[in-house]
KOLLUMLO-136538 format. One line per field, with one value per residue (C-alpha): x, y, z; chain; residue number from 0; residue in three letters. Coordinates in steps of 0.1 Angstrom, whole numbers, plus 5000, padded with zeros to 4 digits. Each point is the difference from the previous one (the first is absolute). Layout:
// residues N
xx [X_...]
yy [Y_...]
zz [Z_...]
chaine [A_...]
num [NUM_...]
residu [ALA_...]
END
This chain:
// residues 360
xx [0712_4967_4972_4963_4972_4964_4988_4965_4976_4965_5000_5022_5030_5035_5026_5035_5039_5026_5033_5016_5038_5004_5020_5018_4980_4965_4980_4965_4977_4978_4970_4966_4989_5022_4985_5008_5025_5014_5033_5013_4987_5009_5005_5013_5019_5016_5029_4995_5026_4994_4994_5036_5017_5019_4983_5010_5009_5006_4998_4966_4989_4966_4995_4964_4996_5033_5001_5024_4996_5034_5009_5006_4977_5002_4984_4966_5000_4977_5015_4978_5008_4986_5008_4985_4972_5009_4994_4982_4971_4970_4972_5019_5037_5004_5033_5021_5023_5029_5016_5039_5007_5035_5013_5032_5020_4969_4974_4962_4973_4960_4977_4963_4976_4989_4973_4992_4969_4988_4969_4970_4980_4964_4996_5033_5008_5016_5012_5002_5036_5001_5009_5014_5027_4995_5012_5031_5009_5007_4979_4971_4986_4976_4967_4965_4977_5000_4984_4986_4976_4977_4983_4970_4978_4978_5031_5028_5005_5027_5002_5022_5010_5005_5015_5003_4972_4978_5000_4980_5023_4989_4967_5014_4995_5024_5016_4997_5000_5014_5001_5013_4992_5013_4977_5004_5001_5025_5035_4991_5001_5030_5009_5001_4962_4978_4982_4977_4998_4970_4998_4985_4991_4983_4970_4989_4964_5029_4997_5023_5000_5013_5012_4988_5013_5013_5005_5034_4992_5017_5021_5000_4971_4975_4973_4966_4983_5002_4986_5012_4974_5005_5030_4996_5018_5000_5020_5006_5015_5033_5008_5036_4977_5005_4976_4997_4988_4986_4996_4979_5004_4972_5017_4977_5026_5027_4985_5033_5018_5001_4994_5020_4995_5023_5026_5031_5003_4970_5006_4995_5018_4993_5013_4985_5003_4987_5003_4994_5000_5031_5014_5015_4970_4985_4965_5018_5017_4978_5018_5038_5031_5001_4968_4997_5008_5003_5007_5026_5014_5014_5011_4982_4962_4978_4974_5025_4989_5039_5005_4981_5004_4982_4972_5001_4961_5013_5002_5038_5015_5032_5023_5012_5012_4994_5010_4983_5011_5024_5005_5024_5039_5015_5040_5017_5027_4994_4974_4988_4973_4998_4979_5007_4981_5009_5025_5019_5008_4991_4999_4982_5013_4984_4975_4978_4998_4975_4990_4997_5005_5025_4986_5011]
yy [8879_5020_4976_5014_4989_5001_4994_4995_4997_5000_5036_5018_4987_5024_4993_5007_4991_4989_5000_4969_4985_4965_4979_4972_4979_4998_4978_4988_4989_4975_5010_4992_4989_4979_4979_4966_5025_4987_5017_5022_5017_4988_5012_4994_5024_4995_5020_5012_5018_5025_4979_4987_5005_4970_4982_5010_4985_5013_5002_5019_5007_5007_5022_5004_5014_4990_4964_4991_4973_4996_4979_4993_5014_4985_5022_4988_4970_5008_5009_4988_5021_4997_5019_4998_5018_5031_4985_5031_4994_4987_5006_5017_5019_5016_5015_5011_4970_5007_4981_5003_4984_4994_5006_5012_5009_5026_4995_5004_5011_4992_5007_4987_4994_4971_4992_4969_4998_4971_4980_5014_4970_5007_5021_5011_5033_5020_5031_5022_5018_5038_5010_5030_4980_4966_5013_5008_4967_4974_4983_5006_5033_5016_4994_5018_4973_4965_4972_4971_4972_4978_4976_4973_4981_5030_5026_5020_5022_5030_5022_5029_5018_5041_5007_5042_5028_5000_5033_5015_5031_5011_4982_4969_4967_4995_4971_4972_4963_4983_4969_4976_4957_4976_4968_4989_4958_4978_5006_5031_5022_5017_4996_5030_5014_5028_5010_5031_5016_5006_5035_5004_5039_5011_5018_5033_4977_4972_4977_4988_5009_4974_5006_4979_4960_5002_4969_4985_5014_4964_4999_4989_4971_5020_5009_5000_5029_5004_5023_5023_4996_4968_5010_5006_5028_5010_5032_4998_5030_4990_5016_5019_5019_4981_4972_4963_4989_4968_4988_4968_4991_4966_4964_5003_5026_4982_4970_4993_4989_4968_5016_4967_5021_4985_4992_5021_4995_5017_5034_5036_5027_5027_5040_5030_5034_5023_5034_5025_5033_5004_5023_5019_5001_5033_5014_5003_4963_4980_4965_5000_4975_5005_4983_4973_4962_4968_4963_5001_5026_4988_5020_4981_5017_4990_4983_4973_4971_4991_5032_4988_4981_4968_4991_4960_4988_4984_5008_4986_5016_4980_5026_5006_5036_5009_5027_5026_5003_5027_5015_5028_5003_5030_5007_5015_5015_5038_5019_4968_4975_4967_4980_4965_5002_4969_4997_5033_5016_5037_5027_5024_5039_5014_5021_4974_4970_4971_4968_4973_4962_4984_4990_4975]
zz [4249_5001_5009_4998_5020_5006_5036_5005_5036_5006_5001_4975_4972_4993_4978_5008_4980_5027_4995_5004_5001_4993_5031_5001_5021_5021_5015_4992_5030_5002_5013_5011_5039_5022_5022_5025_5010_5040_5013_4968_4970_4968_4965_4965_4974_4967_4990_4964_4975_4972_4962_4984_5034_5013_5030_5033_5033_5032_5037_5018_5032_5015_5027_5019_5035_5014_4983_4976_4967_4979_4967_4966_4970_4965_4971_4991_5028_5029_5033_5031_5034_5035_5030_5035_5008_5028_5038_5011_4974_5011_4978_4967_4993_4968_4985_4974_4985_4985_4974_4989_4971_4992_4962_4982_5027_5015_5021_4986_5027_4999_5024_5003_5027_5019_5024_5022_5019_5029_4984_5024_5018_5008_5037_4997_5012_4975_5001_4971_4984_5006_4963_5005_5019_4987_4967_5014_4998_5029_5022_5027_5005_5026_4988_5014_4977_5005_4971_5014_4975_5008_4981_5003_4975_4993_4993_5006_5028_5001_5033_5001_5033_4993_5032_4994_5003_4974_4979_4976_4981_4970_4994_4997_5016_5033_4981_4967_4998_4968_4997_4972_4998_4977_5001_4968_5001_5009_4977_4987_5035_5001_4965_4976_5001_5006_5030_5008_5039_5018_5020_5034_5011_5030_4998_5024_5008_5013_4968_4974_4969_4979_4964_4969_4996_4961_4984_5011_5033_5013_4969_4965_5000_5021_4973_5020_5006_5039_5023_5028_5021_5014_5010_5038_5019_5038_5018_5037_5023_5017_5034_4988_4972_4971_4982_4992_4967_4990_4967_4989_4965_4992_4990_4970_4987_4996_4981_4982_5033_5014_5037_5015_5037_5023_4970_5002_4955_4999_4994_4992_4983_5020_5007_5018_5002_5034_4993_5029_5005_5022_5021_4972_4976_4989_4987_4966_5003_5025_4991_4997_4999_5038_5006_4977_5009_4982_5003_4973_4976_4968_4971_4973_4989_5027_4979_4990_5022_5007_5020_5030_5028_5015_5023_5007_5009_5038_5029_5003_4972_4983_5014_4963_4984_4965_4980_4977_4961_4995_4965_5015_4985_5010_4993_5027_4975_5007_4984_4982_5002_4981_4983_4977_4960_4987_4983_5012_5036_5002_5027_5001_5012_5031_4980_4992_5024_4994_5010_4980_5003_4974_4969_4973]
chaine [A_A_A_A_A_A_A_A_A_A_A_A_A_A_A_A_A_A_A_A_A_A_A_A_A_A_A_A_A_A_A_A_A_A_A_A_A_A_A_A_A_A_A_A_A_A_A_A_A_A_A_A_A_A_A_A_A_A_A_A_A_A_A_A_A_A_A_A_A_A_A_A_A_A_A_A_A_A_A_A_A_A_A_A_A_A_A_A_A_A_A_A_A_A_A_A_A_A_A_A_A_A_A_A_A_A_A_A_A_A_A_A_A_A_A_A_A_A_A_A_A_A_A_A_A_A_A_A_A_A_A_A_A_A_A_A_A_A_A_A_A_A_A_A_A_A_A_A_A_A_A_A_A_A_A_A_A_A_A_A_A_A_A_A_A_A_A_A_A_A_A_A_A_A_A_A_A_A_A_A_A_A_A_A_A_A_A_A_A_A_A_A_A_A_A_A_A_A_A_A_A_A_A_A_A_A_A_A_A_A_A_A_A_A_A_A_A_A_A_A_A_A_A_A_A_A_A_A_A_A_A_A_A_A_A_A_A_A_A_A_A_A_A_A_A_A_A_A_A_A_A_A_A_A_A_A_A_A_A_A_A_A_A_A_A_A_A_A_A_A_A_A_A_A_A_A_A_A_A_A_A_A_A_A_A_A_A_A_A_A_A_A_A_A_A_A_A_A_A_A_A_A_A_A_A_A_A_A_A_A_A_A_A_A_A_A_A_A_A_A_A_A_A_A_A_A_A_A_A_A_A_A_A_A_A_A_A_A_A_A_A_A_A_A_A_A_A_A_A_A_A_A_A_A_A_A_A_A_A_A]
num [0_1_2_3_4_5_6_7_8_9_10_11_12_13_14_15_16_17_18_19_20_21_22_23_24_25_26_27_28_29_30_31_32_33_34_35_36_37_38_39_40_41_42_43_44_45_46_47_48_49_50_51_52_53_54_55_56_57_58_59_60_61_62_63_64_65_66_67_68_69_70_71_72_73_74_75_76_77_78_79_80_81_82_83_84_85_86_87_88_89_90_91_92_93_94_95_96_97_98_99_100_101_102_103_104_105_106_107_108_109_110_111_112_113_114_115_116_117_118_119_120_121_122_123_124_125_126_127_128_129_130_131_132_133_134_135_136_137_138_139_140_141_142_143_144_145_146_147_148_149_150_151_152_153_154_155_156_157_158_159_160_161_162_163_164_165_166_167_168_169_170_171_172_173_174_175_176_177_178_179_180_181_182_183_184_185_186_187_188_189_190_191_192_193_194_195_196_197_198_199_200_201_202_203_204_205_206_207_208_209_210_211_212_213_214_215_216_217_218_219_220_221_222_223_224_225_226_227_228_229_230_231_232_233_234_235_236_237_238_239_240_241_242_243_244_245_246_247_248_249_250_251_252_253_254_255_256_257_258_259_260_261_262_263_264_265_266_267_268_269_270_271_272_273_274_275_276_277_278_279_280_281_282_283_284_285_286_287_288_289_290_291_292_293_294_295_296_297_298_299_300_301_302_303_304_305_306_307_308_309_310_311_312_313_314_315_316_317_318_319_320_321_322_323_324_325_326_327_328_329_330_331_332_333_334_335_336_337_338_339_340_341_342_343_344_345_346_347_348_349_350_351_352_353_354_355_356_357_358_359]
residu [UNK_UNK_UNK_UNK_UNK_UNK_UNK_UNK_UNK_UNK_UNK_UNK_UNK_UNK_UNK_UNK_UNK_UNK_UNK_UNK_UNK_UNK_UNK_UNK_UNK_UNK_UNK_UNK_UNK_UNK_UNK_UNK_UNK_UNK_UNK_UNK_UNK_UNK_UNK_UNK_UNK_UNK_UNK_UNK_UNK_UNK_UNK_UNK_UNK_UNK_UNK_UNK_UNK_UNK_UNK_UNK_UNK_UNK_UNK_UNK_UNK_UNK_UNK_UNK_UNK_UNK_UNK_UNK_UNK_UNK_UNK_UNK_UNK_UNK_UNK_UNK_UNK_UNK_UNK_UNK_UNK_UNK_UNK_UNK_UNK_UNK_UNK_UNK_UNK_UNK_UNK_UNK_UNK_UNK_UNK_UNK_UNK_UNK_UNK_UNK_UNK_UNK_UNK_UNK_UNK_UNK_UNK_UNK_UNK_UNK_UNK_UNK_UNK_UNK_UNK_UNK_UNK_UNK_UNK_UNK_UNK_UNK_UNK_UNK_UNK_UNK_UNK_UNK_UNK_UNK_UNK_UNK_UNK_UNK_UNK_UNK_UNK_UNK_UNK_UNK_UNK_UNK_UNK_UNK_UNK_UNK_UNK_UNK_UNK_UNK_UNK_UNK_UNK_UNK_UNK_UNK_UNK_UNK_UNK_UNK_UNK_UNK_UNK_UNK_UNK_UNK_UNK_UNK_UNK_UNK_UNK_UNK_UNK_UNK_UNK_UNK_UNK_UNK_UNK_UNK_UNK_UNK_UNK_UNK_UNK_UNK_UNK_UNK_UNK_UNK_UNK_UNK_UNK_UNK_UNK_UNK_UNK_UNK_UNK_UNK_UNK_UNK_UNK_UNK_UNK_UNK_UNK_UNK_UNK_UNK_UNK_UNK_UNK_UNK_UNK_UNK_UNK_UNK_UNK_UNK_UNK_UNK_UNK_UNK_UNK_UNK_UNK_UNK_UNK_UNK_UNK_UNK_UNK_UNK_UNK_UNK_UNK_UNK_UNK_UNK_UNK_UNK_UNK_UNK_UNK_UNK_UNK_UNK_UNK_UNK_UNK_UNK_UNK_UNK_UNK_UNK_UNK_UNK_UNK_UNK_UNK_UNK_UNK_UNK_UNK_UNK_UNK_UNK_UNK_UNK_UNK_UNK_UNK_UNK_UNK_UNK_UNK_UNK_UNK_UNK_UNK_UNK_UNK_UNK_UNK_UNK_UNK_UNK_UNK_UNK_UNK_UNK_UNK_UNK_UNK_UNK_UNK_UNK_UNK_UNK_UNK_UNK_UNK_UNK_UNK_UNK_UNK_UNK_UNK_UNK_UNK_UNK_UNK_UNK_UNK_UNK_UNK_UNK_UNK_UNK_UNK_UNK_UNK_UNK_UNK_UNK_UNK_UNK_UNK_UNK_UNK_UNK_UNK_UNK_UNK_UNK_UNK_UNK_UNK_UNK_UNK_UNK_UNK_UNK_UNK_UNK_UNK_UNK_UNK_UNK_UNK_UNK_UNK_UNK_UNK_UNK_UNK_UNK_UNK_UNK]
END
C-alpha cells in the first residue's frame, strides 16, 4: 500500500508516498486532557481491525514506568486502563507506555507517550523539568529555574528564579520567557482550542521586551485588541549570578474567566518555556536543548490548549494531577512506526516517520 501525503506547518508544506503494510490489529486512543486525576493516570484505547476482518479479542497489557495494567480487549469496544502514578514523582513523570496487544497466537507492540503533571496552587514553588533529561522519560530532574504564580483582584503574577550566570554569547539575550494561558470560560478550558504564547526577552538597558498579543493570545474567544504595555515586568539580580523575573499580566485581560480567587475549579491552562544559555551554548548556538526548561512537555503541537498543564486560582490547591493530550502512537516492531487511518492499520518504514493523531 503506497499512501501519499501532504504535511503542512506554519512555515513550509512537503509531500511524501509511505509505504505501508496493513496489520491485523491496532489501537485507537482517545485523547484530549485528563483531569480530577488523584493516585493514577488513566486512559482509554479501542482495538480496531483492517475492513471485512473478523472482530478480534484478546488479552493486553500496559506498561508505564514500572507499573503494570492487564485485561481483556474486545474489537471496537473501548478498553479503560489506570495504573498508579510513580511514588518518586512529585510535581510531573513522563514516559514511554507500552501496549501489547494479544492476537492470533502473536503478540502486537504500541508504544506512545504519556505525561501526568501536579495541578500548581498559587505561591507554590515549582521547579521547572530539565528537557534535555526530562525527555528521557521518568520523573523529577535537577532543575536551576523555579515557577511560582501569584494572583490578586488586579492580575496575574508569574516569578521565575534563573539560578545560573547570566550570559550573553553570540548577541543574544542571556535567556527567553514563553509563556502560554488558556482562560477561555468555564467548560471550554481545557477542551480542544487554540491558544497563542507571549515571549518575554531581556534587553541590554535591563528591560523586557515583550512580543506582540495576537488574537487568541488566551485562546479561541479572545478577540480584543490588547496591548503589551500594560503588561508589567521587573528583573532583579540574585546573589549565585543568575536573575528573577516577574511578570504581571492585568485582570482586565482575561475577561472571559470567572477569576473565582480562592476557588480551587477555577483554573488555568498554563505551560512555559525558560530557555538559557547554558553551560554548553555557543556564539553560533546561544540557546540549546541543555538549557531549556518547562512545566510539562507533551508531544501534541503546543498551540493545542490540551497540551498544557494547570494553574488552580488558591492558595490550597486540590492536590489533583492532570494529564496533557497525547496524539503520539509509535510501533515498537523494528524499523517501523505506526499510525491508525480509519478504517485500516498502517506502518510506516523508518524512512519517513510522522506524527499524526488517528483519524476517522
Amino acid at each position: 500500500l503506497r499512501v501519499p501525503l501532504l504535511i503542512m506547518d506554519r512555515k513550509q508544506s512537503v509531500t511524501t508516498t509511505v509505504v505501508a503494510a496493513i496489520g491485523p490489529v491496532a489501537p485507537v486512543w482517545e485523547t484530549g486532557a485528563r483531569d480530577e486525576l488523584r493516585d493514577a493516570a488513566k486512559g482509554v484505547f479501542t482495538v480496531v481491525v483492517p475492513a471485512r476482518a473478523e472482530a478480534a479479542d484478546g488479552a493486553f497489557t500496559i506498561t508505564w514506568l514500572g507499573e503494570t495494567n492487564q485485561g481483556i480487549y474486545h474489537s471496537g469496544t473501548p478498553t479503560r486502563f489506570s495504573l498508579p502514578l510513580p511514588s518518586s514523582a512529585t510535581w510531573r513523570a513522563k514516559g514511554s507506555l507500552q501496549l501489547d496487544l494479544k492476537s492470533g497466537g502473536k503478540t502486537f507492540k504500541f508504544v506512545r507517550g504519556l505525561e501526568v503533571s501536579r495541578n500548581i496552587g498559587l505561591g507554590q514553588a515549582v521547579p521547572m523539568a530539565r528537557a534535555v533529561q526530562y525527555r528521557k522519560g521518568g520523573g523529577e530532574t535537577r532543575s536551576d529555574v523555579t515557577f511560582r504564580a501569584s494572583a490578586d483582584a488586579n492580575g496575574l503574577t508569574l516569578v521565575y528564579e534563573i539560578a545560573t550566570p547570566m550570559r550573553s554569547l553570540g548577541g543574544k539575550a542571556p535567556y527567553l520567557v514563553e509563556v502560554q494561558i488558556d482562560a477561555r470560560e468555564y467548560g471550554k478550558r481545557r477542551k480542544f482550542g487554540f491558544a497563542d504564547f507571549i515571549r518575554f526577552t531581556p534587553t541590554d538597558d535591563g528591560g523586557i521586551r515583550i512580543s506582540a498579543l495576537r488574537p487568541a493570545v488566551f485562546g479561541n474567544g479572545y478577540g480584543k485588541k490588547l496591548n503589551k504595555t500594560a503588561i508589567k515586568t521587573t528583573r532583579q539580580a540574585l546573589p549565585d549570578g543568575g536573575e528573577k523575573l516577574s511578570i504581571t499580566i492585568p485582570r482586565s485581560y482575561f475577561y472571559l474567566h470567572e477569576w473565582a480567587l480562592g476557588n480551587g475549579n477555577s483554573l488555568l491552562g498554563i505551560n512555559t518555556r525558560v530557555r538559557v544559555q547554558g553551560a554548553s551554548a555557543t556564539d553560533d548556538i546561544p540557546y540549546n536543548a541543555d538549557g531549556e526548561y518547562l512545566l510539562v512537555d507533551p508531544t501534541m503541537t503546543r498551540f493545542n490548549t490540551q497540551s498544557l498543564s494547570v494553574l488552580e486560582l488558591s492558595a490550597k490547591p486540590t492536590g489533583r494531577w492532570s494529564s496533557p493530550s497525547s496524539s503520539t502512537t509509535v510501533s515498537s516492531q523494528p524499523r517501523q512506526a505506526s499510525v491508525t487511518l480509519w478504517p485500516y492499520t498502517i506502518f510506516f518504514g523508518s524512512e519517513s516517520i510522522f506524527w499524526l493523531p488517528s483519524t476517522r
